[in-house]
Backbone as JSON, one array per atom type, in Angstrom:
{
  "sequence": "XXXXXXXXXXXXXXXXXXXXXXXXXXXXXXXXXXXXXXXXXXXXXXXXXXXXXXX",
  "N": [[33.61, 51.61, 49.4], [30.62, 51.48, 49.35], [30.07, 48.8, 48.66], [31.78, 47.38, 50.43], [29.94, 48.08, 52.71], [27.66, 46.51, 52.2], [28.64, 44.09, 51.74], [29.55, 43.7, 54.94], [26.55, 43.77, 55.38], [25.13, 41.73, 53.78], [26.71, 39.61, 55.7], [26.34, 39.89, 57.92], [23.21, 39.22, 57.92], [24.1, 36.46, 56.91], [24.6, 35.48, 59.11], [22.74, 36.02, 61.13], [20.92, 34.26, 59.93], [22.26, 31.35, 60.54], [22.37, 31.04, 63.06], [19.66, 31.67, 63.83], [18.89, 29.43, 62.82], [19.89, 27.17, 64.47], [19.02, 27.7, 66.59], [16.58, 26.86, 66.14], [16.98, 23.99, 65.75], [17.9, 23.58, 68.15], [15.91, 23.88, 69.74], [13.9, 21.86, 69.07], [15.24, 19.59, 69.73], [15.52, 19.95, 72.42], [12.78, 19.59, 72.93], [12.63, 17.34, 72.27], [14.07, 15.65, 73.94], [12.3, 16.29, 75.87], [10.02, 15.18, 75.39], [10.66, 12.73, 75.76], [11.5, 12.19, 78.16], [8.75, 12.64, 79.66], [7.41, 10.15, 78.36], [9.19, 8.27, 79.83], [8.24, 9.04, 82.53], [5.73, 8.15, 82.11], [5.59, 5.86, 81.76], [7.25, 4.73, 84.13], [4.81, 5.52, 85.83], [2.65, 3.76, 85.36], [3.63, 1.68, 85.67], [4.05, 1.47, 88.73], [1.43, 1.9, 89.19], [0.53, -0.49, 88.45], [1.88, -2.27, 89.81], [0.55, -1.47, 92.43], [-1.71, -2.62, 92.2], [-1.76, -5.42, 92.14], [-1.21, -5.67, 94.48]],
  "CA": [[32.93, 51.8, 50.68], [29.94, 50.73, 49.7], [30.89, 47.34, 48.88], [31.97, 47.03, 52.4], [29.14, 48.26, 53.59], [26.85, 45.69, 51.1], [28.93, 42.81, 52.15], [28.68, 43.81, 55.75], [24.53, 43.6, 55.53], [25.23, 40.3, 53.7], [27.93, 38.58, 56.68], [25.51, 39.76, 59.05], [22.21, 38.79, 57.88], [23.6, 35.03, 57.39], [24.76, 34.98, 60.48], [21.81, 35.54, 61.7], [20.17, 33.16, 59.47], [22.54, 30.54, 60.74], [21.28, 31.72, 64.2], [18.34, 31.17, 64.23], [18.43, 27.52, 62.57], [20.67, 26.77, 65.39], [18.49, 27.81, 67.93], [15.54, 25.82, 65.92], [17.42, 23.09, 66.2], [17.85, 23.29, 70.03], [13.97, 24.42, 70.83], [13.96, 20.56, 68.69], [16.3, 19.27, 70.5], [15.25, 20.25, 73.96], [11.68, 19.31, 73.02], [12.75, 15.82, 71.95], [14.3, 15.21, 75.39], [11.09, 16.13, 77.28], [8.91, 14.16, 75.46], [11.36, 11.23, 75.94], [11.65, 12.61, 79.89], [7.35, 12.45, 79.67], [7.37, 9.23, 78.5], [9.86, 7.8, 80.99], [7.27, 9.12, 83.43], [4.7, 7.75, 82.17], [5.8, 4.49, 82.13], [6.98, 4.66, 85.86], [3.7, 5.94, 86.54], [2.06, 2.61, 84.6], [4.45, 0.19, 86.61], [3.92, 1.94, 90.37], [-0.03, 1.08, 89.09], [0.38, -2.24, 87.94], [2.42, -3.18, 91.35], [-0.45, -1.44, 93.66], [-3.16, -2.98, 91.9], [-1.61, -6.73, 92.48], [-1.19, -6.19, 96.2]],
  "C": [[31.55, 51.16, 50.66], [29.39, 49.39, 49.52], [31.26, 46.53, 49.93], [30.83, 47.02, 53.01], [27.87, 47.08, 53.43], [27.27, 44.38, 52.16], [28.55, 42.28, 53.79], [27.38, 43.46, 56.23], [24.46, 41.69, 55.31], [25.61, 39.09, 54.59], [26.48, 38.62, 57.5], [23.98, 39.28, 59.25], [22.63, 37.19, 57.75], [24.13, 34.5, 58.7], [23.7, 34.77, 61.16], [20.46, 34.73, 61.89], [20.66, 32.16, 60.22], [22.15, 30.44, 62.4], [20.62, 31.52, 64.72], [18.05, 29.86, 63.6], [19.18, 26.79, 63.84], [19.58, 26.41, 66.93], [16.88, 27.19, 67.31], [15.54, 24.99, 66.33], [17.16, 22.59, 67.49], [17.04, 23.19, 70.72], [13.4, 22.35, 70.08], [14.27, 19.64, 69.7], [15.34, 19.0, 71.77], [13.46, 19.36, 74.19], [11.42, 17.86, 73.31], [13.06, 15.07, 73.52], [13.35, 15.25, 76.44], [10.26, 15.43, 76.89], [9.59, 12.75, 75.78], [10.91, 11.1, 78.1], [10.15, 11.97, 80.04], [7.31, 11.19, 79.37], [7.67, 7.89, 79.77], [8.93, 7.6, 82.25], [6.36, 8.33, 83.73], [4.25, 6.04, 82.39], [6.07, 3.88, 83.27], [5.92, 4.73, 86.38], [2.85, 4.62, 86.42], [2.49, 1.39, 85.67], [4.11, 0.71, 87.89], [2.4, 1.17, 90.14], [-0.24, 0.16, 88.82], [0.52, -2.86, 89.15], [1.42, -2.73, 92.37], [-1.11, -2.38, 93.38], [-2.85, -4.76, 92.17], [-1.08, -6.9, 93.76], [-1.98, -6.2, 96.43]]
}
């Protein structure tokens, strides 16, 4: 029984190790895509000002 109960503690703590690297990952992830998104921006924003400024 408490063998079971041991192993139990064990399943469930790396689960929720694996878990939370997962959801590291993703807050990564997600981050990576907005600074790409921010960039994108910023470079539209660069070119709209380039084309006023030569009319």
């Amino acid at each position: 029984m408490e063998l079971l109960m041991m192993g139990t503690i064990l399943g469930l703590g790396f689960l929720f190790l694996i878990g939370f690297e997962m959801n590291k990952k993703a807050k990564v992830k997600l981050a990576e895509i907005e600074l790409k998104r921010d960039q994108v921006a910023l470079e539209k924003k660069k070119l709209e000002l380039g084309l006023r400024s030569d009319t």
